[in-house]
mmCIF file of the N, C-alpha and C atoms, coordinates in Angstrom:
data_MODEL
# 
_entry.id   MODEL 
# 
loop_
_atom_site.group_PDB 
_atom_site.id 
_atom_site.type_symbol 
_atom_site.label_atom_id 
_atom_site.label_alt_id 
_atom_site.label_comp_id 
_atom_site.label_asym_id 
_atom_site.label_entity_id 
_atom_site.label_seq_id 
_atom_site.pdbx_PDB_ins_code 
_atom_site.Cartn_x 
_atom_site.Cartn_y 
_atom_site.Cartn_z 
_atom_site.occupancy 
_atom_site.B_iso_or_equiv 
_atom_site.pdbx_formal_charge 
_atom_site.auth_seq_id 
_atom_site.auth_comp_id 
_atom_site.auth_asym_id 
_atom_site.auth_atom_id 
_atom_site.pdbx_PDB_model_num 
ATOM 1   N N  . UNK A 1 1  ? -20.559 16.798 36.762  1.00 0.00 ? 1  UNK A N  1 
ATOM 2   C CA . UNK A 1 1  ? -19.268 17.183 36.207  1.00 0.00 ? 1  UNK A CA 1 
ATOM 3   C C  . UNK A 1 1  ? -19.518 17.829 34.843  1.00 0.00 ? 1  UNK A C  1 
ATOM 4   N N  . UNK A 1 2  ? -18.929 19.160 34.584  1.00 0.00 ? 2  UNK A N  1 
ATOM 5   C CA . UNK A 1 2  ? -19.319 19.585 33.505  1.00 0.00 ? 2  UNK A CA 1 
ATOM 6   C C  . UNK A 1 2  ? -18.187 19.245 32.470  1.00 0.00 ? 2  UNK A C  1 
ATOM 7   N N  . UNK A 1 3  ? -18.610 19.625 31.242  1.00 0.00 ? 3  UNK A N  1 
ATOM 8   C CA . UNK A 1 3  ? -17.772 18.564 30.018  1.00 0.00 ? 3  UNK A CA 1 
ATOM 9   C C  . UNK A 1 3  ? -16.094 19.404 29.770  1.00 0.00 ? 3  UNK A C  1 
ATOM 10  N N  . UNK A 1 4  ? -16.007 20.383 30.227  1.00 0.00 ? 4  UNK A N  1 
ATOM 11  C CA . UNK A 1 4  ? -14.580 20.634 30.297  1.00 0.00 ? 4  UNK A CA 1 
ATOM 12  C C  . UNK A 1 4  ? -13.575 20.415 31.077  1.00 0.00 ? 4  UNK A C  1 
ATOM 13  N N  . UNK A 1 5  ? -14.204 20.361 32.279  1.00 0.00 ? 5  UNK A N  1 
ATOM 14  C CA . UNK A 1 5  ? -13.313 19.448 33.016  1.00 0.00 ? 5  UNK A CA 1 
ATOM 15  C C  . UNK A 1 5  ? -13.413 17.763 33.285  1.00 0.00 ? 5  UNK A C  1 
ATOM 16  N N  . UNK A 1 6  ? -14.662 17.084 32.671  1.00 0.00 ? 6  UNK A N  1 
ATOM 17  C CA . UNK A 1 6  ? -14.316 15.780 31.988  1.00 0.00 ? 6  UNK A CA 1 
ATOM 18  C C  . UNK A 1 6  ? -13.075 15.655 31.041  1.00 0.00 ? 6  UNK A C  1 
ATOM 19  N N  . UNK A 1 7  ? -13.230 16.664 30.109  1.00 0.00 ? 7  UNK A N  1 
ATOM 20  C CA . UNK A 1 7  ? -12.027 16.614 28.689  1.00 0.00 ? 7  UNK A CA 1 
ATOM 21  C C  . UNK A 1 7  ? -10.539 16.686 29.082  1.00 0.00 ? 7  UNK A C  1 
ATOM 22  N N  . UNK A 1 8  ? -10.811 17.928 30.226  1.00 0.00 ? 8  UNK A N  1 
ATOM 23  C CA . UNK A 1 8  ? -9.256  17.886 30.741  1.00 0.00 ? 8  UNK A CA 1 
ATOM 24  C C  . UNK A 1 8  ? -8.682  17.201 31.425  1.00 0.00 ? 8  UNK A C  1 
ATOM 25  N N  . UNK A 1 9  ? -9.736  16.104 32.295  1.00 0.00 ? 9  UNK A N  1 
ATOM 26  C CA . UNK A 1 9  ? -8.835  14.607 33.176  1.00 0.00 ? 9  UNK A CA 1 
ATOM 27  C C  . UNK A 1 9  ? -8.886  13.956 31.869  1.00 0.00 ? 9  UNK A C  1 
ATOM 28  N N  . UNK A 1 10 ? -9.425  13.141 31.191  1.00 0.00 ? 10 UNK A N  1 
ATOM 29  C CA . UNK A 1 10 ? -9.059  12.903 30.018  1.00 0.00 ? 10 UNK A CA 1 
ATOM 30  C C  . UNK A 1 10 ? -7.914  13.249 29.594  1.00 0.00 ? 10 UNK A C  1 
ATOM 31  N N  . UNK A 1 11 ? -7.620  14.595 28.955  1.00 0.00 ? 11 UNK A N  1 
ATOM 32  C CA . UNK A 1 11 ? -6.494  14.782 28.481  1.00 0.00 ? 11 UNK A CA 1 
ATOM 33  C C  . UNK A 1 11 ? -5.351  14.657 29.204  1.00 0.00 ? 11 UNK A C  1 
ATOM 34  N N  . UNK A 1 12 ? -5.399  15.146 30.619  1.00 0.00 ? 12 UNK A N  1 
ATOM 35  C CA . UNK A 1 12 ? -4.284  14.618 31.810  1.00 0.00 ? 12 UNK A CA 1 
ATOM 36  C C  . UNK A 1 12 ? -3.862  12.799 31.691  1.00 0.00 ? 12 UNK A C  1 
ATOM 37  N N  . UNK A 1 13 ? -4.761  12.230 31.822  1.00 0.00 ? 13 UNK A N  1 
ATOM 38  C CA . UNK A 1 13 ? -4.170  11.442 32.238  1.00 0.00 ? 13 UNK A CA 1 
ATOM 39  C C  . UNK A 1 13 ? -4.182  10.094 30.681  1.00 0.00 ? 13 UNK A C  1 
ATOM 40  N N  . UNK A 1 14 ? -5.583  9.906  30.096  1.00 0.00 ? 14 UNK A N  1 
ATOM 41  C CA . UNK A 1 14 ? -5.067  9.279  29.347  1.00 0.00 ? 14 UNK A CA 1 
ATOM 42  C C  . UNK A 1 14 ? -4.775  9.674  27.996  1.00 0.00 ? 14 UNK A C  1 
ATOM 43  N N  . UNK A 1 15 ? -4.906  10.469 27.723  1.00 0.00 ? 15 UNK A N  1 
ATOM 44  C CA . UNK A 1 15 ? -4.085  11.119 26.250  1.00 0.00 ? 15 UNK A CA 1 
ATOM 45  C C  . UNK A 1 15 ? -2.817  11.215 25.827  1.00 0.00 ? 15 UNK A C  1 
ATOM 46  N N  . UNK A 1 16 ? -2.331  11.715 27.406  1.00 0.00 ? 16 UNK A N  1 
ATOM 47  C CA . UNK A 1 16 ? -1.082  12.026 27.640  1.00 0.00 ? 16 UNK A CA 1 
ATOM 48  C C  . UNK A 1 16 ? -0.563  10.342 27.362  1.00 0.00 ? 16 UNK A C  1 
ATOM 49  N N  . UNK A 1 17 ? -0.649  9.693  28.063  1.00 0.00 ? 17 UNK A N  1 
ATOM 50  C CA . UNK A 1 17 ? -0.274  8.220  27.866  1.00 0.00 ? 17 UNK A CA 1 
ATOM 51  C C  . UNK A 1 17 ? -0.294  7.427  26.700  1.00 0.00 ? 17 UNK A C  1 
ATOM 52  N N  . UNK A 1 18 ? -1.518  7.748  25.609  1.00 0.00 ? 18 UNK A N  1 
ATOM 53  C CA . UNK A 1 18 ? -1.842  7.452  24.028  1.00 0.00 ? 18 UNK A CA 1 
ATOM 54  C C  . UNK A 1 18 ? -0.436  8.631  23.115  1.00 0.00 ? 18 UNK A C  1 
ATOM 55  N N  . UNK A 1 19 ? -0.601  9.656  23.609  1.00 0.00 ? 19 UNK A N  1 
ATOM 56  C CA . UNK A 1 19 ? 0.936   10.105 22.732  1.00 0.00 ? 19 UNK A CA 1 
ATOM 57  C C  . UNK A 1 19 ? 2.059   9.830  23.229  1.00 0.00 ? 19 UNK A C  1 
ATOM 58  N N  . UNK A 1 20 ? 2.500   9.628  24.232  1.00 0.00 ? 20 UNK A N  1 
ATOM 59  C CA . UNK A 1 20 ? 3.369   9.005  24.333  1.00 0.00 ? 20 UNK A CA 1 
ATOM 60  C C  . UNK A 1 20 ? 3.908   7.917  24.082  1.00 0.00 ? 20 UNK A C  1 
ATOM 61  N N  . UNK A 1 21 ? 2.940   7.038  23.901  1.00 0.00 ? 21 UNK A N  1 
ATOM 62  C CA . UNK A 1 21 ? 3.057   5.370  23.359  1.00 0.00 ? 21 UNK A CA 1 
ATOM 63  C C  . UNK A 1 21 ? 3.449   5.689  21.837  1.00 0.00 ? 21 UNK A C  1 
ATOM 64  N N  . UNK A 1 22 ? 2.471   6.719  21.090  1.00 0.00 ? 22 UNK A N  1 
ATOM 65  C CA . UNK A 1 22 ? 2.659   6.711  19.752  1.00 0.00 ? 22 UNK A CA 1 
ATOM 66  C C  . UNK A 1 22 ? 4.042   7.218  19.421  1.00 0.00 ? 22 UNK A C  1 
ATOM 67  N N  . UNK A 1 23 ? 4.693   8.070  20.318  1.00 0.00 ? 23 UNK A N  1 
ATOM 68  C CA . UNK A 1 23 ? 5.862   8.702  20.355  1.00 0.00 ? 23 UNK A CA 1 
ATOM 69  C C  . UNK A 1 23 ? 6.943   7.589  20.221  1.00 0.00 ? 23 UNK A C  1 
ATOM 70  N N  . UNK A 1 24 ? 6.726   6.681  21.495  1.00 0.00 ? 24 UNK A N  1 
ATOM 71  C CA . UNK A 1 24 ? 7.864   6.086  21.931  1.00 0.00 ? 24 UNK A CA 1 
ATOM 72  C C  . UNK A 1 24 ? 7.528   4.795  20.177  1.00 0.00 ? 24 UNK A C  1 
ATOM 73  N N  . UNK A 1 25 ? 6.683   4.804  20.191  1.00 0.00 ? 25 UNK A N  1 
ATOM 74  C CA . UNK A 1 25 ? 6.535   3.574  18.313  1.00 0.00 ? 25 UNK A CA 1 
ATOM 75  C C  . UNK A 1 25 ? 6.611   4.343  17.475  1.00 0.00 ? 25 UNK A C  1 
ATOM 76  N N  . UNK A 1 26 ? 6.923   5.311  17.127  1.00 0.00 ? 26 UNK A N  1 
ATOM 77  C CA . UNK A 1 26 ? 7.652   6.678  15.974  1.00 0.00 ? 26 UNK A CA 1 
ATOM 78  C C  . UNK A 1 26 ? 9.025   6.053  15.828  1.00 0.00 ? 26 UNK A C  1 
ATOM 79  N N  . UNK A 1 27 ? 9.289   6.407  17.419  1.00 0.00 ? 27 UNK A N  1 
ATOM 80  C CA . UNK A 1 27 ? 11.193  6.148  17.285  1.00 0.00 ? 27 UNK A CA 1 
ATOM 81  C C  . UNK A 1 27 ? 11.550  4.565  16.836  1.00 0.00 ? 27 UNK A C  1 
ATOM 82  N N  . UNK A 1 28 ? 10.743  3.736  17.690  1.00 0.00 ? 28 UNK A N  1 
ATOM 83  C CA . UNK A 1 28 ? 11.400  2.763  17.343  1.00 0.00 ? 28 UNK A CA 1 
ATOM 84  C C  . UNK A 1 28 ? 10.850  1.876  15.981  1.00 0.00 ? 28 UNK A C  1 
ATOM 85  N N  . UNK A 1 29 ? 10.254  2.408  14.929  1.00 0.00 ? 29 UNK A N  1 
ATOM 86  C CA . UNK A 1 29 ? 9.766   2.372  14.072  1.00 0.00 ? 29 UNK A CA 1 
ATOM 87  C C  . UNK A 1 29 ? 10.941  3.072  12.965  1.00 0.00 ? 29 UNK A C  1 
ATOM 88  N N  . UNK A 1 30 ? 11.476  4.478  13.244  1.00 0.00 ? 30 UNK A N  1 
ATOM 89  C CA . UNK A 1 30 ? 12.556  4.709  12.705  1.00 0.00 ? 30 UNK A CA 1 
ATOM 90  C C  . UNK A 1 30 ? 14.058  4.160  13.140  1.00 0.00 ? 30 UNK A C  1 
ATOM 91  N N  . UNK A 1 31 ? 13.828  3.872  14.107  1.00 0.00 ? 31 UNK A N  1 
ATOM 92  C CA . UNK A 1 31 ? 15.354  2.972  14.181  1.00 0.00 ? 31 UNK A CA 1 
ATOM 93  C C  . UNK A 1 31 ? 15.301  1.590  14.030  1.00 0.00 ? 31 UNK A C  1 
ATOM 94  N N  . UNK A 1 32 ? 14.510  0.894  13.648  1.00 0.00 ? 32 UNK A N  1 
ATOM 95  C CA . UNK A 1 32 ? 14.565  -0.282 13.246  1.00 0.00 ? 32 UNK A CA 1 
ATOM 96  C C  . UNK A 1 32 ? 15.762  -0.610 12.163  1.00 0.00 ? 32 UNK A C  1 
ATOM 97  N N  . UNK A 1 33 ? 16.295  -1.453 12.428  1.00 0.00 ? 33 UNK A N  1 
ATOM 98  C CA . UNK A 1 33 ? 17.640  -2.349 11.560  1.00 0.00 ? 33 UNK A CA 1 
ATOM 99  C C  . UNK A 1 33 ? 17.299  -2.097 10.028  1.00 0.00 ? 33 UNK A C  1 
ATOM 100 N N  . UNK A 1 34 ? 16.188  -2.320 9.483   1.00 0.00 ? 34 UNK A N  1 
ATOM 101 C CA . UNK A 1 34 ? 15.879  -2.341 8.323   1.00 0.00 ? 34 UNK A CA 1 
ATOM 102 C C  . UNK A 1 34 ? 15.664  -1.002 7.478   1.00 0.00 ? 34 UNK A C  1 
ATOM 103 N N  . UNK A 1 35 ? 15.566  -0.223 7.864   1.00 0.00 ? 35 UNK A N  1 
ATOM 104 C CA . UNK A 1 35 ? 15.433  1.625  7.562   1.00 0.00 ? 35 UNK A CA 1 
ATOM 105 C C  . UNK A 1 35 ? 16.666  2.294  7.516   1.00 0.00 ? 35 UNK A C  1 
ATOM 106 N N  . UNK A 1 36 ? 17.928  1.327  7.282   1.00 0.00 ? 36 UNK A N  1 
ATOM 107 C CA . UNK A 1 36 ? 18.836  2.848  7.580   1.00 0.00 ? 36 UNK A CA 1 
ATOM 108 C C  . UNK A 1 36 ? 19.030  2.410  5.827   1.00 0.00 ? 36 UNK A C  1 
ATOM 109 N N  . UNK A 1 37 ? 19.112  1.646  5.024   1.00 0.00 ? 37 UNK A N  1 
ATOM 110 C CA . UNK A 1 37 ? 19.681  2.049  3.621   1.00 0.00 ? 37 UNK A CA 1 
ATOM 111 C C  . UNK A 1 37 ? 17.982  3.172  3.089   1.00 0.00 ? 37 UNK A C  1 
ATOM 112 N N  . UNK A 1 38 ? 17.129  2.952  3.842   1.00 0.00 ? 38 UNK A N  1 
ATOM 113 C CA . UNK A 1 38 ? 16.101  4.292  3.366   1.00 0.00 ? 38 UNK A CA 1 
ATOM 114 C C  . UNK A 1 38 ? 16.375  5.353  3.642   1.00 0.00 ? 38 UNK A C  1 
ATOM 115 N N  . UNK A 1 39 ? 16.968  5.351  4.714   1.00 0.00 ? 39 UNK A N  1 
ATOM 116 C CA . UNK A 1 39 ? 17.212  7.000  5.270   1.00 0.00 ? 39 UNK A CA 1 
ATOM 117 C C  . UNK A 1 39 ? 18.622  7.007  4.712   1.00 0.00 ? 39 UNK A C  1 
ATOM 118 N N  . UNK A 1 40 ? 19.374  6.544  4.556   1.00 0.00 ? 40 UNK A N  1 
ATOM 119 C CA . UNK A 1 40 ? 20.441  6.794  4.119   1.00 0.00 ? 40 UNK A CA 1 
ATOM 120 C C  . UNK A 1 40 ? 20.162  7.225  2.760   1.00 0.00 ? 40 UNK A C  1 
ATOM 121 N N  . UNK A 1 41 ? 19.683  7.184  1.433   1.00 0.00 ? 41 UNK A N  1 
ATOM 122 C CA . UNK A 1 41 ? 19.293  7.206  0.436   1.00 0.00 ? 41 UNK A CA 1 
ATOM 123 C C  . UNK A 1 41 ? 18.668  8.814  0.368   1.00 0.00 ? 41 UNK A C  1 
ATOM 124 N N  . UNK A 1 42 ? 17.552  8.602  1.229   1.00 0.00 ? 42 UNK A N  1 
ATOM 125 C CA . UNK A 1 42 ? 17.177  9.697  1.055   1.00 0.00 ? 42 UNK A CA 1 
ATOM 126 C C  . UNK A 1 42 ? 17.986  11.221 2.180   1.00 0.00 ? 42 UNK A C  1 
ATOM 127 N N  . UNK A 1 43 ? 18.940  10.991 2.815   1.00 0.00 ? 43 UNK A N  1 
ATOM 128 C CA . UNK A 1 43 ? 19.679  11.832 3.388   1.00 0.00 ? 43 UNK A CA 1 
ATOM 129 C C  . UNK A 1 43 ? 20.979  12.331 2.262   1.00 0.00 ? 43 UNK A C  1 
ATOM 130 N N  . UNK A 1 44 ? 20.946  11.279 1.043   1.00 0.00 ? 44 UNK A N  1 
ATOM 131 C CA . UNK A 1 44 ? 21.818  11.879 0.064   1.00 0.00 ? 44 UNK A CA 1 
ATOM 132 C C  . UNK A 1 44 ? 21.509  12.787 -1.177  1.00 0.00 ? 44 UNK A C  1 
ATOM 133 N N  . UNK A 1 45 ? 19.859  12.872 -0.705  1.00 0.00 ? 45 UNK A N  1 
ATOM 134 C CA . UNK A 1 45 ? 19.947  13.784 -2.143  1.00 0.00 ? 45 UNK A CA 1 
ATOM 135 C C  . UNK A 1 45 ? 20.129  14.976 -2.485  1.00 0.00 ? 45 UNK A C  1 
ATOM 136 N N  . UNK A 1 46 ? 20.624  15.644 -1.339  1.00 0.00 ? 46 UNK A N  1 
ATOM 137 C CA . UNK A 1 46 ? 21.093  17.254 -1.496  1.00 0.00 ? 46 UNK A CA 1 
ATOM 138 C C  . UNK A 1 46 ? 22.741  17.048 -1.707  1.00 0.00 ? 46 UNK A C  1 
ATOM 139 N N  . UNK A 1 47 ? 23.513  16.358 -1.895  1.00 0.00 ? 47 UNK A N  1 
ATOM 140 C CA . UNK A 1 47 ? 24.955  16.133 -2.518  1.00 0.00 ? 47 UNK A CA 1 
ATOM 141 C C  . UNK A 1 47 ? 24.819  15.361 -3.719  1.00 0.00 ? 47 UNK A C  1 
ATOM 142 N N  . UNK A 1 48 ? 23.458  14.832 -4.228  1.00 0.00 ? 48 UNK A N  1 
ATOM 143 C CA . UNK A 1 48 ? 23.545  14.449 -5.492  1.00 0.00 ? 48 UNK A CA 1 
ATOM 144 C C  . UNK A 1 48 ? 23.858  15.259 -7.049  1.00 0.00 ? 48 UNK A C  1 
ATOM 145 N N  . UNK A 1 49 ? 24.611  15.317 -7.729  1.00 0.00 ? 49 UNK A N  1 
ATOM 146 C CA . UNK A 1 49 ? 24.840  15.763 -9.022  1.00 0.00 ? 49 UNK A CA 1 
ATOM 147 C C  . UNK A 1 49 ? 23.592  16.418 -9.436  1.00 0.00 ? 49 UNK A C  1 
ATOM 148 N N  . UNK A 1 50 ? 23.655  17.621 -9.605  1.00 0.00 ? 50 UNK A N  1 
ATOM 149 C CA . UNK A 1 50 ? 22.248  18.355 -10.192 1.00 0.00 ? 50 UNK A CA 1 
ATOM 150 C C  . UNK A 1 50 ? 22.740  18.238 -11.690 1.00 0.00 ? 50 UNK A C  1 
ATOM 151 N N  . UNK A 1 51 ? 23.221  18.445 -12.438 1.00 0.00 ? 51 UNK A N  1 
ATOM 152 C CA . UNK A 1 51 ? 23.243  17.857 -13.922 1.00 0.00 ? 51 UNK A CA 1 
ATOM 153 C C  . UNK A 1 51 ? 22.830  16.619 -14.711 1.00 0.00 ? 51 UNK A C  1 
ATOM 154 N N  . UNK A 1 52 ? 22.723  15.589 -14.100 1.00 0.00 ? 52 UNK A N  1 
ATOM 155 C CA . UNK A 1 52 ? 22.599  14.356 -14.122 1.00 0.00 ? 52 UNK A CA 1 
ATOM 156 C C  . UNK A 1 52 ? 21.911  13.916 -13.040 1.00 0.00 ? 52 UNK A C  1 
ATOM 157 N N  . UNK A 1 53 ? 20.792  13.159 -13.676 1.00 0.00 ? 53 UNK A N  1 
ATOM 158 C CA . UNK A 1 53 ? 20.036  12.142 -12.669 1.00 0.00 ? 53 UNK A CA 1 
ATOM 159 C C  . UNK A 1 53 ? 21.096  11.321 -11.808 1.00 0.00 ? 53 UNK A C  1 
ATOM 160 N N  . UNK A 1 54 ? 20.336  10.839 -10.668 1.00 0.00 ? 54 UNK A N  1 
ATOM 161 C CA . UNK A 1 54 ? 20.988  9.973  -9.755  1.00 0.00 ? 54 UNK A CA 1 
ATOM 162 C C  . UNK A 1 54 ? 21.230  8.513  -10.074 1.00 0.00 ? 54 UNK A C  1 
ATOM 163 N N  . UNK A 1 55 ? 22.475  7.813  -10.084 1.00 0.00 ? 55 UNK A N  1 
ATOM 164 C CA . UNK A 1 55 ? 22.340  6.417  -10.735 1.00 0.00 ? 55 UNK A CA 1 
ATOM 165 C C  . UNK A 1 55 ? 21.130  5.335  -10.033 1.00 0.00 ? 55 UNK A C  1 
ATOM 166 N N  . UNK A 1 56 ? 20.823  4.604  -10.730 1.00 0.00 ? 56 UNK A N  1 
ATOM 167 C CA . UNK A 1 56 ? 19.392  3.543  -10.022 1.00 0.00 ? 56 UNK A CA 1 
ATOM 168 C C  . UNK A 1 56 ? 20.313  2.798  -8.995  1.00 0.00 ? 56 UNK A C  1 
ATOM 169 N N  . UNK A 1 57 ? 19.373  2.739  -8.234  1.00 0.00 ? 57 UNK A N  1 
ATOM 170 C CA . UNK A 1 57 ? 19.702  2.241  -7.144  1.00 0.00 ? 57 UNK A CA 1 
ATOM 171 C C  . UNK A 1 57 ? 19.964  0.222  -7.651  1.00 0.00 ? 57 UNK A C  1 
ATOM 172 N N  . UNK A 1 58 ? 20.519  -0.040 -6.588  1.00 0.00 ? 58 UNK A N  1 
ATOM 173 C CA . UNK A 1 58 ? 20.545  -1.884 -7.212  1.00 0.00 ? 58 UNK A CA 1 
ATOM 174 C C  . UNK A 1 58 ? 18.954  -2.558 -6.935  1.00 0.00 ? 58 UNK A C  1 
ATOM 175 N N  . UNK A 1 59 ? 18.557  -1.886 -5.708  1.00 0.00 ? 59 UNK A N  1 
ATOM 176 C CA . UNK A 1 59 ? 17.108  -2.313 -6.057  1.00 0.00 ? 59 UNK A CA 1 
ATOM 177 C C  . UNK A 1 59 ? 16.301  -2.015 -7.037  1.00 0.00 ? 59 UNK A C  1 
ATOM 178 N N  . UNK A 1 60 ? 16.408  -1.071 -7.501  1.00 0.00 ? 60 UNK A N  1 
ATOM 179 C CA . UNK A 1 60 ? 15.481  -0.729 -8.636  1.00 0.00 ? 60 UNK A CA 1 
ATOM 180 C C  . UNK A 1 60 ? 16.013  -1.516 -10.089 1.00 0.00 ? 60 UNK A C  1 
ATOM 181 N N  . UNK A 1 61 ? 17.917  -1.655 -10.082 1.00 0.00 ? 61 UNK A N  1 
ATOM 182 C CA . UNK A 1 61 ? 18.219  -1.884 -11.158 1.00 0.00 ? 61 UNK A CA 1 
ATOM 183 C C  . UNK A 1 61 ? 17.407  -3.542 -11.285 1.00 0.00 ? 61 UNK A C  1 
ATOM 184 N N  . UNK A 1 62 ? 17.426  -4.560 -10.078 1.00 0.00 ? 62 UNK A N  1 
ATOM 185 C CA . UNK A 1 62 ? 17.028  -5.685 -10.138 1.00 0.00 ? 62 UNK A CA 1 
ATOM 186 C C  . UNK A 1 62 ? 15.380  -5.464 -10.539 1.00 0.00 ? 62 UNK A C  1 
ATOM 187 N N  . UNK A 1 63 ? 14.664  -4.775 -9.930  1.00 0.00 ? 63 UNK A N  1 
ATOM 188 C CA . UNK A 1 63 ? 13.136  -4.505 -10.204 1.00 0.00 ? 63 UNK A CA 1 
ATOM 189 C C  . UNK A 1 63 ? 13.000  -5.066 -12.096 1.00 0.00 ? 63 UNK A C  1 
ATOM 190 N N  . UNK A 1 64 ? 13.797  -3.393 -12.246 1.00 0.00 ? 64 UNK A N  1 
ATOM 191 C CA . UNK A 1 64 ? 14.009  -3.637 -14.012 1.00 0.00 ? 64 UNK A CA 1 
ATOM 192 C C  . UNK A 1 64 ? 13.973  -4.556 -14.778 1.00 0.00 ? 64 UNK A C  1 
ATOM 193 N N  . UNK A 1 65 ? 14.972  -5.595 -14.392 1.00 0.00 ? 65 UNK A N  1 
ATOM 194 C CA . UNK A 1 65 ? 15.349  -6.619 -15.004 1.00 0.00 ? 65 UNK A CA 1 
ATOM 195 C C  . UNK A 1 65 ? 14.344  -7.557 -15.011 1.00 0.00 ? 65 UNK A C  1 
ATOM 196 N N  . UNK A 1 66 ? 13.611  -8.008 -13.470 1.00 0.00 ? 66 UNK A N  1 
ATOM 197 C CA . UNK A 1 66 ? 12.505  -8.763 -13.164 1.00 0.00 ? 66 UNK A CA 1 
ATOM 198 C C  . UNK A 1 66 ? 11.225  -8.876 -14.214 1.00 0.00 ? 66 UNK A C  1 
ATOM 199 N N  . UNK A 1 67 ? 11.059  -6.848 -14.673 1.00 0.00 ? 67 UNK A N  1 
ATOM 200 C CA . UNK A 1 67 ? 9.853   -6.649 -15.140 1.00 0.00 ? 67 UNK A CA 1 
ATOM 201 C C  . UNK A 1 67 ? 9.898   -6.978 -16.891 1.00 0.00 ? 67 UNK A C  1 
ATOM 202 N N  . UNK A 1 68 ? 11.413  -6.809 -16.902 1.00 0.00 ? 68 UNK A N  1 
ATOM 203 C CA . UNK A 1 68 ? 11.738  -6.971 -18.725 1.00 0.00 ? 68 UNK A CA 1 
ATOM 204 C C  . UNK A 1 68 ? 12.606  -7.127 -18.880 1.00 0.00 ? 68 UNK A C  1 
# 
């Protein structure tokens, strides 16, 4: 068997199956319960006030306080 058509059953059958797995743990990696105040956050910064910085977030404001 010469090495290009080794590479290409390879790529047929299990590659195809390794991106897809990584695909299908992309999504549910972004839809997890815990990611939407991230994406939400960062889906607001093109309506944020260009004159003025963006107010701190409450996580960060608590960070602050923690550190000083």
């Amino acid at each position: 068997m010469d090495t290009y058509s080794l590479l290409r059953e390879f790529a047929d059958s299990w590659m195809l199956l390794a991106l897809f797995t990584f695909f299908i743990g992309v999504v549910i990696w972004v839809m997890r319960p815990g990611s939407r105040s991230a994406y939400q956050d960062v889906a607001d910064i093109p309506f944020r006030n260009e004159d003025a910085p963006a107010p701190a977030t409450r996580r960060a404001s608590e960070e602050d306080q923690n550190n000083g």
